[in-house]
N, CA, C and O atoms as a GROMACS GRO file, in nm:
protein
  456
    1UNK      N    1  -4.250   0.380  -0.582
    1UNK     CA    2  -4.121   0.323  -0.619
    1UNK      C    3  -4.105   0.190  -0.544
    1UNK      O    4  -4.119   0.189  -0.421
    2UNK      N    5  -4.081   0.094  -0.603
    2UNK     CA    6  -4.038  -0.034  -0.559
    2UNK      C    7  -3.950  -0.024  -0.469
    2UNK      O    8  -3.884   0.080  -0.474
    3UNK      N    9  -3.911  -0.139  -0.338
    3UNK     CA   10  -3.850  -0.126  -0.252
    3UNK      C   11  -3.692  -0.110  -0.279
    3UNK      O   12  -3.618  -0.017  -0.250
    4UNK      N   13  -3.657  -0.273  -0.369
    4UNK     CA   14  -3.521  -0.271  -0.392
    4UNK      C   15  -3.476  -0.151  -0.486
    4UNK      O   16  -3.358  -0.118  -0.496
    5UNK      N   17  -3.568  -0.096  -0.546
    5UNK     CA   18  -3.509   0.045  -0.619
    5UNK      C   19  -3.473   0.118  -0.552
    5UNK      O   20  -3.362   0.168  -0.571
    6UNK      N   21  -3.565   0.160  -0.427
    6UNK     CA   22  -3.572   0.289  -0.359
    6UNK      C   23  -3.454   0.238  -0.308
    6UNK      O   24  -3.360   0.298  -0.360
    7UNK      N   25  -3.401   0.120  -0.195
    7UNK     CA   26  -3.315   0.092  -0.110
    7UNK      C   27  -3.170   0.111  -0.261
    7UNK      O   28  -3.083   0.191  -0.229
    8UNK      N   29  -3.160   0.076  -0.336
    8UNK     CA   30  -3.072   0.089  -0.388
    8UNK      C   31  -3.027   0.245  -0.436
    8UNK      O   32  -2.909   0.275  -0.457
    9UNK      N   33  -3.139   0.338  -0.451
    9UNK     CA   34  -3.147   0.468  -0.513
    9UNK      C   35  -3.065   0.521  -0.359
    9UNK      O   36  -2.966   0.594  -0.361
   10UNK      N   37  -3.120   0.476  -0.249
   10UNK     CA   38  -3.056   0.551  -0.134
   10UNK      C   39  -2.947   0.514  -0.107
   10UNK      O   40  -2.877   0.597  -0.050
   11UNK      N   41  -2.881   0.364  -0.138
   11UNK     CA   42  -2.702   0.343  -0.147
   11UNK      C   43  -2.618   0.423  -0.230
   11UNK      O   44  -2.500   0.445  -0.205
   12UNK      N   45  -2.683   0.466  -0.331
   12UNK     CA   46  -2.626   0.539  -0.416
   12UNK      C   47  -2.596   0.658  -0.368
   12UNK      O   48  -2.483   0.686  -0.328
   13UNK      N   49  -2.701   0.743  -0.367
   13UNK     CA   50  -2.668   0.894  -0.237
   13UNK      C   51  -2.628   0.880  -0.157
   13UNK      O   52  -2.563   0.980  -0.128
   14UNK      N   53  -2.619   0.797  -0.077
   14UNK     CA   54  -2.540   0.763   0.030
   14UNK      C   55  -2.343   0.721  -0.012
   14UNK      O   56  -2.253   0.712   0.072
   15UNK      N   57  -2.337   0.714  -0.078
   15UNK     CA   58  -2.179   0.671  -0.177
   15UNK      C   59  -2.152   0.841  -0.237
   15UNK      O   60  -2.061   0.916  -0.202
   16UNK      N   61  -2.246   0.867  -0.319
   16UNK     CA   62  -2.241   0.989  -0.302
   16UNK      C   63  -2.147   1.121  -0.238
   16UNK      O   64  -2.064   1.206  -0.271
   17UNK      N   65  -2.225   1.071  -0.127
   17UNK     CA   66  -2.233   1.180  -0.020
   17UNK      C   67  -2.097   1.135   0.050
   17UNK      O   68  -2.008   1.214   0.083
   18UNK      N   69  -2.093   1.022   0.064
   18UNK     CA   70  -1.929   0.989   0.133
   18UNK      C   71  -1.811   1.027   0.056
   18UNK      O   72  -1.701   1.065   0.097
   19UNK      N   73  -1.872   1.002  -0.115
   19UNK     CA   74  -1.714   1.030  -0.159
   19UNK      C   75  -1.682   1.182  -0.186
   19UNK      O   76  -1.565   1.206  -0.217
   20UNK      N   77  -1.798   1.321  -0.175
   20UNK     CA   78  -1.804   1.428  -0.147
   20UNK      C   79  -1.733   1.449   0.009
   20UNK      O   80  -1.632   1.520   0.007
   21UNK      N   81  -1.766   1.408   0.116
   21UNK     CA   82  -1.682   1.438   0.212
   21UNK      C   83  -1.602   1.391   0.204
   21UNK      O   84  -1.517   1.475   0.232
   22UNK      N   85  -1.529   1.256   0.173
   22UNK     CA   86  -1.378   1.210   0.178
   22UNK      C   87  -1.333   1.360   0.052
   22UNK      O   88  -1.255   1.453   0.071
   23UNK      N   89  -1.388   1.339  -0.026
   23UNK     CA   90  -1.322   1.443  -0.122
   23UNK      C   91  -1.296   1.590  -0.091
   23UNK      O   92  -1.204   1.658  -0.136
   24UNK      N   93  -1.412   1.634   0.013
   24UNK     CA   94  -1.379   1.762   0.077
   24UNK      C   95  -1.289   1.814   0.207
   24UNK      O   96  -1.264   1.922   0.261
   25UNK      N   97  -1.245   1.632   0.231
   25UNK     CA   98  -1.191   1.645   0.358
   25UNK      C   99  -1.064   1.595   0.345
   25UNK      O  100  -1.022   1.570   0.458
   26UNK      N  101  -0.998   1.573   0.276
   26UNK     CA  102  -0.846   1.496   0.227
   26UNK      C  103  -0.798   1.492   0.115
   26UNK      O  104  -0.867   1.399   0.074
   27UNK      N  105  -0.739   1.515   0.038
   27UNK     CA  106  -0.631   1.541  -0.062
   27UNK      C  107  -0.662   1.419  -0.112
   27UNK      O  108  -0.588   1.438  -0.208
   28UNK      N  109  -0.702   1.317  -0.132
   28UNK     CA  110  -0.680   1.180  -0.200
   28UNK      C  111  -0.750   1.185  -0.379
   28UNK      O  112  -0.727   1.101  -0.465
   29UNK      N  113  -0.810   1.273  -0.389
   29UNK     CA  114  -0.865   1.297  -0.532
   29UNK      C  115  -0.749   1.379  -0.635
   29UNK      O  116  -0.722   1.339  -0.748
   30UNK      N  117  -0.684   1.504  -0.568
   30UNK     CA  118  -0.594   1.582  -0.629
   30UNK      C  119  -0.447   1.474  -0.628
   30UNK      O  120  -0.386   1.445  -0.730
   31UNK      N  121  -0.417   1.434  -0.511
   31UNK     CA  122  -0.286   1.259  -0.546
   31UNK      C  123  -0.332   1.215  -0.636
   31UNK      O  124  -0.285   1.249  -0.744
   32UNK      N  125  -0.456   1.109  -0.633
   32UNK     CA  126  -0.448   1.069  -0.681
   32UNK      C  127  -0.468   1.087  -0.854
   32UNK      O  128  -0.433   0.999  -0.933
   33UNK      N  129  -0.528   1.212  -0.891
   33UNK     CA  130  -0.523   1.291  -1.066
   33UNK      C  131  -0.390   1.297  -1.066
   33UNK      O  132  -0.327   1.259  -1.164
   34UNK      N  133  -0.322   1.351  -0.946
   34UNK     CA  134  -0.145   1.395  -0.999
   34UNK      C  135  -0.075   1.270  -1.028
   34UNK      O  136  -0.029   1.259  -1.142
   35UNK      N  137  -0.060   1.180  -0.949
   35UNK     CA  138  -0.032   1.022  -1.001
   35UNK      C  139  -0.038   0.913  -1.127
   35UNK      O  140   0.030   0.817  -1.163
   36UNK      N  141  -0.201   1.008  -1.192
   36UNK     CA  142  -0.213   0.937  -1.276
   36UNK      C  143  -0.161   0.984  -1.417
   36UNK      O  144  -0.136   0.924  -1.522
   37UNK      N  145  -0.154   1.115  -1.377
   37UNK     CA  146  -0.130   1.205  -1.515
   37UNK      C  147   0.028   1.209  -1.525
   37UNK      O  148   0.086   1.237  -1.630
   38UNK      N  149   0.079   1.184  -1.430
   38UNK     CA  150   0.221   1.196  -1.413
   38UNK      C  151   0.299   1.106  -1.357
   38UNK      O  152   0.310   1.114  -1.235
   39UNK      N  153   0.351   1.028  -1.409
   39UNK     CA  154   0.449   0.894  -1.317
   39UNK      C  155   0.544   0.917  -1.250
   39UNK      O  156   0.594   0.820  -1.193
   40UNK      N  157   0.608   1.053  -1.229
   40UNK     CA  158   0.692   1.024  -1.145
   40UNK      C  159   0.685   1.094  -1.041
   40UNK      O  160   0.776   1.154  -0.986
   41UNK      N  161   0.509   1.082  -0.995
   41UNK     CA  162   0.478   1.144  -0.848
   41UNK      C  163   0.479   1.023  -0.778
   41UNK      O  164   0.439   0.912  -0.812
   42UNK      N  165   0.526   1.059  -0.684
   42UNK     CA  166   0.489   0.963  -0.582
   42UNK      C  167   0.454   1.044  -0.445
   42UNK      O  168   0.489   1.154  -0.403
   43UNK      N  169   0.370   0.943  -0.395
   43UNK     CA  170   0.348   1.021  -0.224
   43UNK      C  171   0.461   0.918  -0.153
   43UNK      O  172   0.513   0.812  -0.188
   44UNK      N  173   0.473   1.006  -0.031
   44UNK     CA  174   0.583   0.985   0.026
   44UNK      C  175   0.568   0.850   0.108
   44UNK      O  176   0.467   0.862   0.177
   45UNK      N  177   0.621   0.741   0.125
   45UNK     CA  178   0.625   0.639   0.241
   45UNK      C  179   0.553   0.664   0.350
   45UNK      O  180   0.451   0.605   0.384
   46UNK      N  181   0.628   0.785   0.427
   46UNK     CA  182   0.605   0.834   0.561
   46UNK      C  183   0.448   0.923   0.553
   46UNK      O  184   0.406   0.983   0.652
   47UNK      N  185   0.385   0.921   0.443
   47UNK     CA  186   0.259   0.991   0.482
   47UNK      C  187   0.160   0.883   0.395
   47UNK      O  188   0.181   0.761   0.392
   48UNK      N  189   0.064   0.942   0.334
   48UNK     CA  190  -0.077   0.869   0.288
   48UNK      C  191  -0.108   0.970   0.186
   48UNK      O  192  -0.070   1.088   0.188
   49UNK      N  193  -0.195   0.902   0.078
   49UNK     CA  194  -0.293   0.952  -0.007
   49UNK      C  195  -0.352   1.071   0.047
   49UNK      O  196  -0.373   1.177  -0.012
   50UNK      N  197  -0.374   1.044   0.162
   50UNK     CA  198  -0.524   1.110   0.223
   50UNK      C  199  -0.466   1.240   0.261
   50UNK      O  200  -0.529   1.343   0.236
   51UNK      N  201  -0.336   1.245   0.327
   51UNK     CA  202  -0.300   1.339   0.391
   51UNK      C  203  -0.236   1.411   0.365
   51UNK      O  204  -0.248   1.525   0.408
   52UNK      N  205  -0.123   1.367   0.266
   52UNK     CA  206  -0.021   1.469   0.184
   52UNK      C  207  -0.032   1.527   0.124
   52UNK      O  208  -0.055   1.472   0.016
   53UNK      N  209  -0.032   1.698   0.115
   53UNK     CA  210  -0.027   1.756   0.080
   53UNK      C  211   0.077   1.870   0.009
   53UNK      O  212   0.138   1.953   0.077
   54UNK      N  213   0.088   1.860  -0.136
   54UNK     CA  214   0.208   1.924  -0.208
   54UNK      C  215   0.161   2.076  -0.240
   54UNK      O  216   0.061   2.088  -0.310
   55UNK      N  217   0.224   2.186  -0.196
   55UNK     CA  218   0.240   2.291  -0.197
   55UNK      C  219   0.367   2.388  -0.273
   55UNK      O  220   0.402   2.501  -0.241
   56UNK      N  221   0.412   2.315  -0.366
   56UNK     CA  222   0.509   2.393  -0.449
   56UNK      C  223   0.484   2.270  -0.591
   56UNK      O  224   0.512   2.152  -0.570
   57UNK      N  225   0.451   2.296  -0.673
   57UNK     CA  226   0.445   2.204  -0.786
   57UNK      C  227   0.527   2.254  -0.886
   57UNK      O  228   0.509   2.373  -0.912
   58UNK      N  229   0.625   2.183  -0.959
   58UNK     CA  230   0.696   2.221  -1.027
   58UNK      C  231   0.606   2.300  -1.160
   58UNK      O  232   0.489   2.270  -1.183
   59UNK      N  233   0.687   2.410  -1.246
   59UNK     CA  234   0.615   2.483  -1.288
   59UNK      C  235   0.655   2.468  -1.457
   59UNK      O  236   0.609   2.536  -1.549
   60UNK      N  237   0.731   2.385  -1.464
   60UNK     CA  238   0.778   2.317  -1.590
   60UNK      C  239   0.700   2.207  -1.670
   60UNK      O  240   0.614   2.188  -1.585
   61UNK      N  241   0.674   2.139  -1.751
   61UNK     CA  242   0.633   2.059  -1.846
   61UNK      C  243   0.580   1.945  -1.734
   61UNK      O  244   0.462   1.945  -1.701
   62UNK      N  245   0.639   1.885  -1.700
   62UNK     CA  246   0.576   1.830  -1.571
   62UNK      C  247   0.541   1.848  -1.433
   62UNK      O  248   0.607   1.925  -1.363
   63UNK      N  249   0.447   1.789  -1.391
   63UNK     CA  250   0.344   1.825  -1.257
   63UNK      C  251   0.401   1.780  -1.164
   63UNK      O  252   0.322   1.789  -1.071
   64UNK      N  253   0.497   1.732  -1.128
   64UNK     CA  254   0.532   1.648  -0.980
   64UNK      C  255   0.551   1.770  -0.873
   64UNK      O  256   0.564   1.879  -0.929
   65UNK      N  257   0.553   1.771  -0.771
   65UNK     CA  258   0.550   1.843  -0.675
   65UNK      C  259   0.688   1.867  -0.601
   65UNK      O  260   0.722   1.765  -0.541
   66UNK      N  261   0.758   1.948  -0.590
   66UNK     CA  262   0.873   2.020  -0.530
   66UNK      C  263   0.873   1.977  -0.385
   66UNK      O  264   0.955   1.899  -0.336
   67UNK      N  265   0.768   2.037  -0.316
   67UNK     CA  266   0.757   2.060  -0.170
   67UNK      C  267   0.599   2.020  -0.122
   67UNK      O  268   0.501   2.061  -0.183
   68UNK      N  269   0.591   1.942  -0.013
   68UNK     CA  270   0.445   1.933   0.024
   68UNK      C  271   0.465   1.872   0.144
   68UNK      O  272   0.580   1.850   0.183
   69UNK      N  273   0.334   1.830   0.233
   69UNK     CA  274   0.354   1.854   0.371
   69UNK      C  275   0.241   1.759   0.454
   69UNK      O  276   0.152   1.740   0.371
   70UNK      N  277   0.214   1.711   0.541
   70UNK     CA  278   0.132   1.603   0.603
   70UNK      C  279   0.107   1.693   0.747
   70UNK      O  280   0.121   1.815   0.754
   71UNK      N  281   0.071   1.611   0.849
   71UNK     CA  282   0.048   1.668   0.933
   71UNK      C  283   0.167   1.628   1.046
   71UNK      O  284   0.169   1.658   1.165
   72UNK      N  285   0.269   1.545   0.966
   72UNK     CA  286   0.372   1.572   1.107
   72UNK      C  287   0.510   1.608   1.030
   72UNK      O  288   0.610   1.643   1.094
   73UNK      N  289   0.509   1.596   0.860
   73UNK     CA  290   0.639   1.647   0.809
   73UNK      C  291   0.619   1.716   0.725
   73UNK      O  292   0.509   1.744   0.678
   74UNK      N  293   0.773   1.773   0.678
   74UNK     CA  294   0.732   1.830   0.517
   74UNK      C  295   0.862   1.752   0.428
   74UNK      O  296   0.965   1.690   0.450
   75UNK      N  297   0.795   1.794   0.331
   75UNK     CA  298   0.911   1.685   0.214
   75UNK      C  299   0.926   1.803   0.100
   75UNK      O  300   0.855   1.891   0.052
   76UNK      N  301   1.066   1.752   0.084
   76UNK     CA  302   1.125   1.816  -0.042
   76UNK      C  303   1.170   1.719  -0.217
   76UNK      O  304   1.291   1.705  -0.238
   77UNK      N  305   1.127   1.693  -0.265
   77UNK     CA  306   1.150   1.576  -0.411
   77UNK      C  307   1.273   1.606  -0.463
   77UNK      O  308   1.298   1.706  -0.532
   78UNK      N  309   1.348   1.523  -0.431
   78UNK     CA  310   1.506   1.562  -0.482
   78UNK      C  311   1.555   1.458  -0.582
   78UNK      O  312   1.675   1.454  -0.608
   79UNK      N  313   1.443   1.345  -0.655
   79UNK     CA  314   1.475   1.250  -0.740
   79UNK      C  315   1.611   1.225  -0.734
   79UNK      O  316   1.675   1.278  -0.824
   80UNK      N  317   1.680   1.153  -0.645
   80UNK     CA  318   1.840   1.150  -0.676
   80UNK      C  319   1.854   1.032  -0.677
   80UNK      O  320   1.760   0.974  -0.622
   81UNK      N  321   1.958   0.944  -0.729
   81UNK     CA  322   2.005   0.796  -0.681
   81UNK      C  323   1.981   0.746  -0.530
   81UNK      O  324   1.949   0.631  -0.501
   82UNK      N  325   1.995   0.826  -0.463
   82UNK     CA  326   2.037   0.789  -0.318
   82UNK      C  327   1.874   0.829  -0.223
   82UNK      O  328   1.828   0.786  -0.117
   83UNK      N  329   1.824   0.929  -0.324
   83UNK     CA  330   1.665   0.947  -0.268
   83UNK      C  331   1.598   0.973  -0.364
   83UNK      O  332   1.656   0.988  -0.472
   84UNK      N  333   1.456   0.986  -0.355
   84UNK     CA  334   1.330   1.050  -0.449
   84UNK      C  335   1.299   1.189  -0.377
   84UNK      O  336   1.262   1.296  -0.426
   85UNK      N  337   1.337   1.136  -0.190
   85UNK     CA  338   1.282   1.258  -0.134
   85UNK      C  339   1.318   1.274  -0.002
   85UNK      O  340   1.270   1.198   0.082
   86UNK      N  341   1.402   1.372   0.033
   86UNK     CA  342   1.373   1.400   0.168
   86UNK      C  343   1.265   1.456   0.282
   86UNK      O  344   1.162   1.499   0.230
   87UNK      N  345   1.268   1.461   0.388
   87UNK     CA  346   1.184   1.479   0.489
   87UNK      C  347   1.228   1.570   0.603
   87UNK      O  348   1.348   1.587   0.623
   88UNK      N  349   1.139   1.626   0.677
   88UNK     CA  350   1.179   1.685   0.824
   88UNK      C  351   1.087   1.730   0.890
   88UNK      O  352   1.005   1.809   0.842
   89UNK      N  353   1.086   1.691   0.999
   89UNK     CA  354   0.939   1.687   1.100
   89UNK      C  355   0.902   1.809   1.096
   89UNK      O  356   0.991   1.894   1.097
   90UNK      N  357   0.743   1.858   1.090
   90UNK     CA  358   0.730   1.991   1.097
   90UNK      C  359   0.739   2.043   1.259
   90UNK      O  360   0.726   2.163   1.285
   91UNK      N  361   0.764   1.940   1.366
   91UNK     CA  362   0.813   2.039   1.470
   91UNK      C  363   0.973   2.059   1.469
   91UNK      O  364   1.023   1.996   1.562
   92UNK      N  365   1.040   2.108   1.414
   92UNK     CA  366   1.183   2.135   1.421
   92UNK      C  367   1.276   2.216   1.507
   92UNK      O  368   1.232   2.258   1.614
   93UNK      N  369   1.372   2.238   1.479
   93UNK     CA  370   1.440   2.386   1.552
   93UNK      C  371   1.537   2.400   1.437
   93UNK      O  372   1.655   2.393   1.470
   94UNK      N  373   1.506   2.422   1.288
   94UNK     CA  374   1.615   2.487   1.216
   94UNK      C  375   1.636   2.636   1.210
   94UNK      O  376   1.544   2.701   1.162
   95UNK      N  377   1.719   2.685   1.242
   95UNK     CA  378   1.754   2.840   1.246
   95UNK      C  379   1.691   2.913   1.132
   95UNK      O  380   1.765   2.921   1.034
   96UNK      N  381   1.600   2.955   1.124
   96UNK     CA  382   1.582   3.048   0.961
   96UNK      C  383   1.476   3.012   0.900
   96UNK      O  384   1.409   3.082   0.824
   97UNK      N  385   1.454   2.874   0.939
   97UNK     CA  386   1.369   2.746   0.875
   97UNK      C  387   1.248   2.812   0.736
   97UNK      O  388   1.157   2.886   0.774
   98UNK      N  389   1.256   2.789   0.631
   98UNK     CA  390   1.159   2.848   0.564
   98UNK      C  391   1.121   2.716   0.446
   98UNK      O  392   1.180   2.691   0.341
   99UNK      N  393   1.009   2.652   0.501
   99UNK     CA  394   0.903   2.538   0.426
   99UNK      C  395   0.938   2.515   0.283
   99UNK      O  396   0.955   2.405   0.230
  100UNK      N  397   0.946   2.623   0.231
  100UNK     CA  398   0.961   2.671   0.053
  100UNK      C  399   1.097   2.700   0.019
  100UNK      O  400   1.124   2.755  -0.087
  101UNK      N  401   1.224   2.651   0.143
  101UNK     CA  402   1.388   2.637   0.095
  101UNK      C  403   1.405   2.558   0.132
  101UNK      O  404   1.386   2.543   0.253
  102UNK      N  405   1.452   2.455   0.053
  102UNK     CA  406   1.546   2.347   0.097
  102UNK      C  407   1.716   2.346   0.191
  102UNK      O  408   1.789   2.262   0.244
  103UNK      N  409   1.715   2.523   0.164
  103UNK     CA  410   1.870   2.527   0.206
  103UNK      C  411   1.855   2.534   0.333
  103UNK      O  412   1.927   2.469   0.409
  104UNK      N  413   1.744   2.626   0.384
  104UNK     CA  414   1.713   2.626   0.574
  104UNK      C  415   1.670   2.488   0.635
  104UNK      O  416   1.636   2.474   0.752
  105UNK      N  417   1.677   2.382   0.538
  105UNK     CA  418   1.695   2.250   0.618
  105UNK      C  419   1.759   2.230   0.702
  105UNK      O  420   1.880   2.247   0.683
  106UNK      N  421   1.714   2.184   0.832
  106UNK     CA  422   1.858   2.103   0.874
  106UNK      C  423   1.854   1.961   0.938
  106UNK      O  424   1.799   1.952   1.047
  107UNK      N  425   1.880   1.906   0.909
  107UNK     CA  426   1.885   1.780   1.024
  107UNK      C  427   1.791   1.679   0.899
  107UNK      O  428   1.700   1.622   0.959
  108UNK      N  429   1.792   1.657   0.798
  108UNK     CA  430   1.673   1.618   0.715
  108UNK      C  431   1.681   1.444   0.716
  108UNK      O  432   1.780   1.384   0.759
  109UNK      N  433   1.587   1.392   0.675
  109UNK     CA  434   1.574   1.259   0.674
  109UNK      C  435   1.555   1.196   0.494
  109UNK      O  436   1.508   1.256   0.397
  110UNK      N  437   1.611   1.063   0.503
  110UNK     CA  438   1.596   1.075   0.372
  110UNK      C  439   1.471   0.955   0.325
  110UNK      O  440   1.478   0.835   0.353
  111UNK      N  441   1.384   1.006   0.267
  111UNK     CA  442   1.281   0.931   0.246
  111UNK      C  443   1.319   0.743   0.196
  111UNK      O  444   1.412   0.690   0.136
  112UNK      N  445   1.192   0.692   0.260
  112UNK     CA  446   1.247   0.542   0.132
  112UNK      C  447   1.208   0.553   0.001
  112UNK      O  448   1.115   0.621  -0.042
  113UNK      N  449   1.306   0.464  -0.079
  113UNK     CA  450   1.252   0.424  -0.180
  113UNK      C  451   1.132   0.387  -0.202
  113UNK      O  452   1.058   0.385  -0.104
  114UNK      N  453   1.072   0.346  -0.338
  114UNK     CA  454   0.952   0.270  -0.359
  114UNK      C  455   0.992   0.157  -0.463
  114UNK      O  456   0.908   0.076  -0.500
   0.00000   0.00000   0.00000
């Protein structure tokens, strides 16, 4: 095999192999399918592609995500005038606190716009 083939055959596996571990190691493939298939996902300001993770997906005609979570918050999608989404650090002290209710919120933050 010729050089620039071989050197190029091995950039290739090598791309490969990176976008298999980015893909096995961060959420940025499942965002970014949910994003595309659906416009009115958004990831949150306060987190990343890479890291956010949605764990309640709405179970209706559209895919956007209810509830999902990063490694220092969790967010709730409340599409409203005033937000798309609130927030609240996952170290908290809400009484009751349960990830998958919005009502055991307390103290919540309100995401930015986009």
């Amino acid at each position: 095999m010729p050089r620039p083939l071989r050197i190029a055959s091995l950039a290739i596996a090598a791309l490969i192999g990176a976008l298999a571990i980015v893909g096995a190691t961060t959420h940025v493939f499942s965002n970014a399918w949910m994003m595309l298939t659906d416009r009115s996902n958004v990831i949150p300001a306060e987190s990343s592609i890479l890291s956010f993770e949605p764990y309640v997906i709405n179970p209706g005609s559209s895919n956007y995500w209810l509830y999902g979570k990063d490694r220092t918050n969790y967010y709730h999608f409340v599409h409203t005038e005033q937000a798309l989404y609130v927030y609240l650090p996952i170290e908290n002290s809400c009484p009751g606190f349960d990830r998958g209710n919005i009502r055991t919120w307390c103290n919540v933050r309100i995401g930015t716009r986009h």
